[in-house]
C-alpha positions in Angstrom: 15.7 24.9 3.9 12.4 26.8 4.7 10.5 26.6 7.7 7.7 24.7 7.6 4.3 25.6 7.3 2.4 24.0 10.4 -1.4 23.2 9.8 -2.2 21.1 13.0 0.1 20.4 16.2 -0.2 17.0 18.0 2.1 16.0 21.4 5.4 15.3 18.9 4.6 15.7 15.1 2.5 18.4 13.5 0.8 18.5 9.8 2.5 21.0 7.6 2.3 21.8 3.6 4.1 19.5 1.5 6.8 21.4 -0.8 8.5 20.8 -3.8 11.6 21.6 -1.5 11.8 18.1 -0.2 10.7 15.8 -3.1 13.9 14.7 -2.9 13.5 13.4 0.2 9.9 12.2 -0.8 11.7 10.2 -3.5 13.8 8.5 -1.3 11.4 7.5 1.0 9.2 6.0 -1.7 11.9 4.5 -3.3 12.7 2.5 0.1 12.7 -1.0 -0.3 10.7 -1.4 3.3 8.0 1.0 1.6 8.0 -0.8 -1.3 7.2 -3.9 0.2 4.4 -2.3 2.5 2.3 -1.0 -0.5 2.7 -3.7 -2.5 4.0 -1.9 -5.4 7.1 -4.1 -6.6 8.8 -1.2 -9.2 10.3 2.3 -7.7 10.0 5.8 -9.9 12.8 7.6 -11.2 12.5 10.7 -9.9 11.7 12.7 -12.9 8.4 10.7 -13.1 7.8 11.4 -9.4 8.6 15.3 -10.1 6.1 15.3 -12.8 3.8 13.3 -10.4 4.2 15.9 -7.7 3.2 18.5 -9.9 0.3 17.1 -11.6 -1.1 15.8 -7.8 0.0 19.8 -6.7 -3.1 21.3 -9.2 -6.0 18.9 -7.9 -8.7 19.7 -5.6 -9.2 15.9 -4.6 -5.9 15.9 -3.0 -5.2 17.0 1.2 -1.7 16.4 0.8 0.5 16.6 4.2 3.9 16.6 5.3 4.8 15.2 8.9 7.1 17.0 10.5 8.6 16.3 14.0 8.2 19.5 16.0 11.0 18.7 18.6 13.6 19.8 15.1 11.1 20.3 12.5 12.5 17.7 10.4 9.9 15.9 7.8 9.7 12.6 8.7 6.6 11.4 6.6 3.4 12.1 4.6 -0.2 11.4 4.5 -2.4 11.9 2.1 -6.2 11.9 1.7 -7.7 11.4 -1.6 -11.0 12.7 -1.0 -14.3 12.2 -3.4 -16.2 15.3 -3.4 -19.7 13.6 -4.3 -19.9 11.4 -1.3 -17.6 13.2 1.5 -14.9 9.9 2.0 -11.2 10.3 1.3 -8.7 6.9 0.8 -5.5 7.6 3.6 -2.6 7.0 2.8 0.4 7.1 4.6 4.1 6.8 4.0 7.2 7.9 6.9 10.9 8.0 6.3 12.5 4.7 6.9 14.4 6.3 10.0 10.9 7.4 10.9 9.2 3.7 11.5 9.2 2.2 14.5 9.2 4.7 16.8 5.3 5.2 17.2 5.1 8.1 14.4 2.1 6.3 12.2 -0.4 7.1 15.0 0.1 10.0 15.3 0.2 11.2 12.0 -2.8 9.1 10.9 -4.3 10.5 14.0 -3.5 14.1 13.0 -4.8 13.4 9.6 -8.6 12.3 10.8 -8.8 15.3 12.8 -8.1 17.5 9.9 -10.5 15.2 7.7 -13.1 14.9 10.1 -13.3 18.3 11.3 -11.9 20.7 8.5 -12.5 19.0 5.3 -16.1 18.0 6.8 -15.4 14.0 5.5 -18.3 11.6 7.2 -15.2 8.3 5.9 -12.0 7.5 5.8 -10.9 4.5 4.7 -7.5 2.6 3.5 -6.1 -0.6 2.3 -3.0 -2.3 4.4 -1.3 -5.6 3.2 -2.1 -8.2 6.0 1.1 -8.9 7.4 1.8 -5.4 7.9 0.9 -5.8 11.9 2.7 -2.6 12.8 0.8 -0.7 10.3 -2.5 -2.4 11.6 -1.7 -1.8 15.3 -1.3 2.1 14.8 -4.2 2.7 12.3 -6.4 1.3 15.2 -5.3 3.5 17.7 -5.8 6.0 15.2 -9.5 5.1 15.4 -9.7 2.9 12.1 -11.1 -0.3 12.0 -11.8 -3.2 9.8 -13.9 -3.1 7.1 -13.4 -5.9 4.9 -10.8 -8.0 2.9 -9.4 -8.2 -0.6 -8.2 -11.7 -0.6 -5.1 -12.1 -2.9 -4.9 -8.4 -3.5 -1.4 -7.9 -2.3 1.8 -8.9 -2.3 4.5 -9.5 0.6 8.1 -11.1 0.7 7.3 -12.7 -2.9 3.6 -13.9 -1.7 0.5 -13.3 -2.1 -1.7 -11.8 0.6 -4.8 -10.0 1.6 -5.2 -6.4 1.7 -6.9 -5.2 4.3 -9.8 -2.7 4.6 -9.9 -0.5 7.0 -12.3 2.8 8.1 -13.2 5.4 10.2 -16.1 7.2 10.8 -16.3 10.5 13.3 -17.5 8.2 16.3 -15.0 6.9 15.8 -12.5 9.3 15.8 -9.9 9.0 19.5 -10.2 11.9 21.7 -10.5 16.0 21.4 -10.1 17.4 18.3 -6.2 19.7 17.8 -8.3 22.1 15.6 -7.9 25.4 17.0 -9.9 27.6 18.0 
């Protein structure tokens, strides 16, 4: 396996390149039961569809796609993505770690490290995501992150076999916790 390519260091995780190396890995993670439930999406991929995915979401310019990576063994333990819309300067984030990954404080960070590159590299004036309600972990660390709610789609999700609000959440530069890991 390659070394990866770090983009932006924070105190344990750093923001790297996404490769075609680990869709694999990827796969797995999206094909997780526990993520399954947390997006609300109900059917898994094979992974041929998520190969062809990968490659199709690999040629567009409305895609800042990253790879966490813990920098104590520069294993990948999650993504984020930020689906940005040239015309008006927003992105959607989204985020999705390894099941190992979760729980050990990873998702603020990462989602931290993703603002600072959106806020202060790709010039974005808003960030903004969607979170099924009873996702309170998920909730908890996109605040410290610097998000904060936005609105509600009532009904718009699904959890445990229920429906539930999705959540609306953004961020704005003022926003944004602390100095920037930018370089330079």
């Amino acid at each position: 396996m390659s070394a990866p390519h770090l983009l932006l260091h924070g105190d344990r995780l750093a923001l790297a390149m996404t490769t075609a190396e680990h869709l694999a890995e990827y796969h797995r993670w999206e094909t997780d039961p526990g993520t399954i439930l947390g997006y609300g999406t109900q059917l898994p991929q094979s992974f041929e569809t998520r190969s062809a995915g990968y490659e199709s979401q690999a040629r567009s310019d409305r895609q800042a796609r990253f790879e966490v990576v813990r920098l104590s063994d520069a294993a990948p333990v999650g993504m984020t993505v930020l689906h940005v819309d040239h015309a008006v300067r927003t992105a959607e984030f989204v985020m999705l770690l390894a099941p190992e990954a979760r729980g050990q404080g990873y998702a603020a960070e990462a989602a931290t490290l993703t603002l600072d590159w959106g806020f202060h590299l790709a010039a974005l004036r808003m960030v903004w995501l969607k979170v099924l309600e009873p996702n309170a972990a998920a909730i908890r660390a996109y605040e410290r992150a610097g998000f904060r709610p936005a609105g509600r789609l009532r009904q718009a999700g699904w959890w445990h076999g229920e429906s539930c609000d999705e959540l609306l959440m953004d961020a704005v530069r003022a926003d944004f916790p602390g100095p920037s890991r930018v370089p330079g």
